[in-house]
ZAMARGU-4260 file (C-alpha; in steps of 0.2 Angstrom, whole numbers, plus 5000, padded with zeros to 4 digits):
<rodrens>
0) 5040/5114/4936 | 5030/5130/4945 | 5030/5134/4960 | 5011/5132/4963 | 5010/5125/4982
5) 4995/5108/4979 | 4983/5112/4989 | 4980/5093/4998 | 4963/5085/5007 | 4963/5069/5016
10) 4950/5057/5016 | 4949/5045/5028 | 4957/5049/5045 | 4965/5030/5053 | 4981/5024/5052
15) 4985/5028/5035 | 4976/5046/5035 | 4988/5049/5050 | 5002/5044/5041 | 4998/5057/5025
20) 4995/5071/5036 | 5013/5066/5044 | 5021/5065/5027 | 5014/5083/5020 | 5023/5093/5033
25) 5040/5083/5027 | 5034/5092/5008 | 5042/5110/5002 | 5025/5112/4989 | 5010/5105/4999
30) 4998/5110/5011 | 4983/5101/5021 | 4968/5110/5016 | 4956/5099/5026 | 4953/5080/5032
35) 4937/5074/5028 | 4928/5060/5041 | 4913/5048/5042 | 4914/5050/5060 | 4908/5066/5068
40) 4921/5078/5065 | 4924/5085/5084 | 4931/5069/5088 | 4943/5070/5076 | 4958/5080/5084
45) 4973/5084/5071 | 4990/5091/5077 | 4986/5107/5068 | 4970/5113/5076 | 4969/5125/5062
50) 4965/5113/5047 | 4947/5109/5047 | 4939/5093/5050 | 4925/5091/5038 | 4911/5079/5035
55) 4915/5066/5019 | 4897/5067/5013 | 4899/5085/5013 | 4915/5084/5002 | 4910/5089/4984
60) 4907/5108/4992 | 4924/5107/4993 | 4930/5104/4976 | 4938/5121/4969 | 4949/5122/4986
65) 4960/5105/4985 | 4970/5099/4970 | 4971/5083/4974 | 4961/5072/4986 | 4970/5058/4995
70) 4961/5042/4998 | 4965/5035/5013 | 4951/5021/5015 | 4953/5000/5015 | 4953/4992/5000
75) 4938/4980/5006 | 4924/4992/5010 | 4928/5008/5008 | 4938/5012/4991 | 4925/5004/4980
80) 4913/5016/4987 | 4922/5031/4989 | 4934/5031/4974 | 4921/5033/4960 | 4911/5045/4968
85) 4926/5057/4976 | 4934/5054/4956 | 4920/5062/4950 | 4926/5079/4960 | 4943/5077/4963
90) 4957/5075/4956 | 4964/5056/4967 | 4976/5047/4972 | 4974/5032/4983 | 4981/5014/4987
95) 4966/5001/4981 | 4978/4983/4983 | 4965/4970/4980 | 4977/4963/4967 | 4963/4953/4957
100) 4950/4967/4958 | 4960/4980/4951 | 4955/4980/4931 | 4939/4983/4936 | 4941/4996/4948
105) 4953/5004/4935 | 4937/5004/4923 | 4924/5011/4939 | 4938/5025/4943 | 4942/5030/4924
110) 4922/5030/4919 | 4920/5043/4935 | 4936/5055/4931 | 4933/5055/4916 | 4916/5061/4919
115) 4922/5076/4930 | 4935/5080/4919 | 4949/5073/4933 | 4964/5063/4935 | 4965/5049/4948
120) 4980/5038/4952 | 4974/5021/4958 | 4983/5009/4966 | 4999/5017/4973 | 5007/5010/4985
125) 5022/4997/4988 | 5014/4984/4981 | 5006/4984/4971 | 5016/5001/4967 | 5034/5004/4967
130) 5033/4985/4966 | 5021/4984/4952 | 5034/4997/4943 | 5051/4986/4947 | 5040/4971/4940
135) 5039/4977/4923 | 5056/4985/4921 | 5064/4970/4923 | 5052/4958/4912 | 5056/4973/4898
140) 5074/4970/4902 | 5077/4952/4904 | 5061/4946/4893 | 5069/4928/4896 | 5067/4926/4916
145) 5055/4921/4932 | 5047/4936/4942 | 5047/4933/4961 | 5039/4938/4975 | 5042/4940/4991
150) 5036/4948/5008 | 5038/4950/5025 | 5046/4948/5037 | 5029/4960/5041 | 5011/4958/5048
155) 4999/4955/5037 | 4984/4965/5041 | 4972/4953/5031 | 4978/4936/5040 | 4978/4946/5056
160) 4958/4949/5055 | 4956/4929/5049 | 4965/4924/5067 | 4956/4934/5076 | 4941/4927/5070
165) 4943/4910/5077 | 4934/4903/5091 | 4945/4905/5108 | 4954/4919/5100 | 4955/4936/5110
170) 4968/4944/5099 | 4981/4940/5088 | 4993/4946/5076 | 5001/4937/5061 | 5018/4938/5054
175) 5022/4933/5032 | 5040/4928/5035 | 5049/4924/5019 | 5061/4907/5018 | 5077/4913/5016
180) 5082/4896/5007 | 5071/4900/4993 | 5079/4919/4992 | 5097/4913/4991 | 5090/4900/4976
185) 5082/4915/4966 | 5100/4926/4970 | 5111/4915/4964 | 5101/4913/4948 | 5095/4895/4949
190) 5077/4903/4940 | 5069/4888/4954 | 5050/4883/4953 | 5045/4886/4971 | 5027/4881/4977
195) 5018/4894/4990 | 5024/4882/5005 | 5042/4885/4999 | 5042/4906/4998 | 5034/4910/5016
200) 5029/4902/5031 | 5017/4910/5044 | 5018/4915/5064 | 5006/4918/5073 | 5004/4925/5092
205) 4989/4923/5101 | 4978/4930/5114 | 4966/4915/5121 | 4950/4917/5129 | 4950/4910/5143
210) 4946/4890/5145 | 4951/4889/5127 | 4959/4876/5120 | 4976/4879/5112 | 4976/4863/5102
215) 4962/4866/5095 | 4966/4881/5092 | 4982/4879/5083 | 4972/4865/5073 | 4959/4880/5068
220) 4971/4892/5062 | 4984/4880/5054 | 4971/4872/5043 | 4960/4887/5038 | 4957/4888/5019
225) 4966/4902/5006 | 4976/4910/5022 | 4986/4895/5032 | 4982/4878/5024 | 4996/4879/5009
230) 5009/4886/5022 | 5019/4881/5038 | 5012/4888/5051 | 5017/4890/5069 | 5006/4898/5083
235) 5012/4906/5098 | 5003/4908/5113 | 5005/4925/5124 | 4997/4935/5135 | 4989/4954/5130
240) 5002/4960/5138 | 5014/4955/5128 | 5004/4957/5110 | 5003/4975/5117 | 5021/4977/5123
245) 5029/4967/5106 | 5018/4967/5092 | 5008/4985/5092 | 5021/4989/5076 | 5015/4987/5059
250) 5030/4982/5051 | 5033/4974/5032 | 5042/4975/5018 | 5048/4961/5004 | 5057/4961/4989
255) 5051/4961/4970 | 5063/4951/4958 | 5066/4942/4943 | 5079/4931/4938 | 5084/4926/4919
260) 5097/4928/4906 | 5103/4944/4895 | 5106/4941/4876 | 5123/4937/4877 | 5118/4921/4888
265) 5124/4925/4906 | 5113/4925/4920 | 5106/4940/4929 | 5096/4943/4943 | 5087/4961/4948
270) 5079/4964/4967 | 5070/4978/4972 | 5069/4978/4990 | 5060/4987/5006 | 5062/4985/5026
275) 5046/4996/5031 | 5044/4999/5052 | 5027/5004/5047 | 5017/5000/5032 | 5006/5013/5033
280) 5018/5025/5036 | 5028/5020/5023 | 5013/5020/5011 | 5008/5038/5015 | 5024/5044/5009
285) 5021/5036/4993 | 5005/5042/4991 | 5011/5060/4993 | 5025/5058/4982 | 5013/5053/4969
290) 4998/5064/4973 | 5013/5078/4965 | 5013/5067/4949 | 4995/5068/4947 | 4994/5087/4952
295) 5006/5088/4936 | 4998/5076/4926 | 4981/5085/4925 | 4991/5100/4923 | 4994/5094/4908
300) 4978/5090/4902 | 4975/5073/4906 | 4961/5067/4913 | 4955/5048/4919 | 4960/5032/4927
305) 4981/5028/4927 | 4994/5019/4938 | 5009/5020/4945 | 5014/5012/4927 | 5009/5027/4918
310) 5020/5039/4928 | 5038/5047/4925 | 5049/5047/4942 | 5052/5064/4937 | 5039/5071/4941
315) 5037/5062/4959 | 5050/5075/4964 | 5047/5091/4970 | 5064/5098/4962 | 5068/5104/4943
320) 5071/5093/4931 | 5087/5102/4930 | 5092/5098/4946 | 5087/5081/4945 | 5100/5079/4928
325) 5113/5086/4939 | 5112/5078/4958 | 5100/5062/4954 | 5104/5056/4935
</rodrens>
């Protein structure tokens, strides 16, 4: 591998920006070229007064000083927008996780790379991600076998905003905790069918407005459709103080299984798993990580859409692959 030093911009500058800008400095070959905001960019103060804060609309004048563009928008509003227009300039890399949504916002990206002549890794992340990757090992390995999912014990940022939305709610924050029955079942290799109420239940704390009624309340968030309905659910009721001294944190995690049998008949199970203190954080670091893969890539000529599917570990890391036989293999 060179010793080129990728020249890195940020686009995007919440949670996860921060949290990309924290994981470059941990990198021997990168550096932050710029951070690029919709908001005005004197209120946007960086540890590093030096790197430049720059409007987003005014990113394409940018284009021949950053190697790889790091998208750092939500998967809702944001990514759809940006990441065919910014893949049109810039090499990308970003961490779109609208599971159902992603073949055709593979199609959106590739169509604009391929247009500029750039490479753009979609969907990186922890799942999908370094999820998604463990997924398919083990379907390649044990092609007779369940896949299961689990996540949590984390907050969930999507089921946080639907809570927060109901009538007599202030604030609110809301846990995915997995069942730890269903767990053992899958290690022990019993390959069991589990519905959603048996993998996770929900926990919620809550901030009520005041005069609100907590039984209705709980009624409203317990029974709301396609987040608590299918689940067991339990609401907590506390004061702001207490979301604010207890539940600030973002943290997640899970694990990515699958349970079967190998050819010779025996039963195997495989488990990836994390324990994230902070999603975001966590998430940045596999964005840079792959933002060197897709630096390389296009380095050797390709150009378009790709995943986390379409990548080597190899070249994740910043050492030789050398070094890597010798310390790693």
């Amino acid at each position: 591998m060179t010793s080129h030093v990728i020249r890195i911009g940020i686009a995007g500058y919440g949670n996860l920006g921060r949290g990309v800008l924290a994981a470059i400095a941990q990198q021997p070959d990168m550096q932050l070229v710029s951070v690029f905001t919709r908001r005005d960019p004197a209120t946007v103060k960086l540890p590093n007064p030096a790197v430049p804060v720059k409007r987003l609309q005014d990113a394409q004048a940018h284009r021949l000083d950053i190697d790889v563009m790091i998208l750092c928008g939500g998967s809702k509003d944001d990514l759809p927008v940006q990441g065919p227009e910014l893949a049109q300039w810039f090499n990308t890399v970003d961490s779109f996780d609208t599971h159902p949504k992603i073949p055709q916002y593979f199609q959106k990206i590739d169509d604009a790379a391929r247009a500029g002549g750039n490479l753009s890794l979609i969907s990186v992340g922890w799942d999908p991600g370094l999820f998604s990757v463990n997924r398919v090992m083990a379907e390649a390995i044990l092609p007779q076998g369940t896949p299961y999912t689990f996540w949590g014990k984390g907050v969930s940022q999507g089921h946080s905003d639907a809570i927060r939305h109901v009538a007599g709610v202030r604030n609110g924050v809301q846990y995915t905790v997995p069942i730890q029955a269903a767990l053992d079942r899958v290690r022990v290799g019993e390959n069991p069918q589990l519905s959603t109420r048996e993998k996770h239940t929900r926990e919620c704390f809550v901030v009520l407005e005041s005069g609100a009624d907590p039984k209705r309340v709980e009624h409203d968030i317990a029974t709301m459709p396609d987040y608590f309905a299918d689940y067991d659910t339990t609401v907590h009721f506390i004061s702001e103080a207490e979301l604010k001294r207890d539940h600030t944190g973002m943290p997640h995690g899970g694990f990515a299984m699958r349970s079967g049998q190998s050819g010779t008949g025996d039963p195997q199970v495989v488990e990836f798993s994390l324990k994230l203190a902070s999603n975001p954080g966590f998430t940045a670091n596999v964005l840079v990580a792959y933002a060197r893969a897709a630096w390389r890539m296009k380095a050797m000529g390709q150009t378009g859409a790709c995943t986390v599917l379409d990548v080597a570990p190899g070249w994740l890391s910043p050492k030789p692959a050398e070094t890597l036989r010798k310390e790693l293999l």
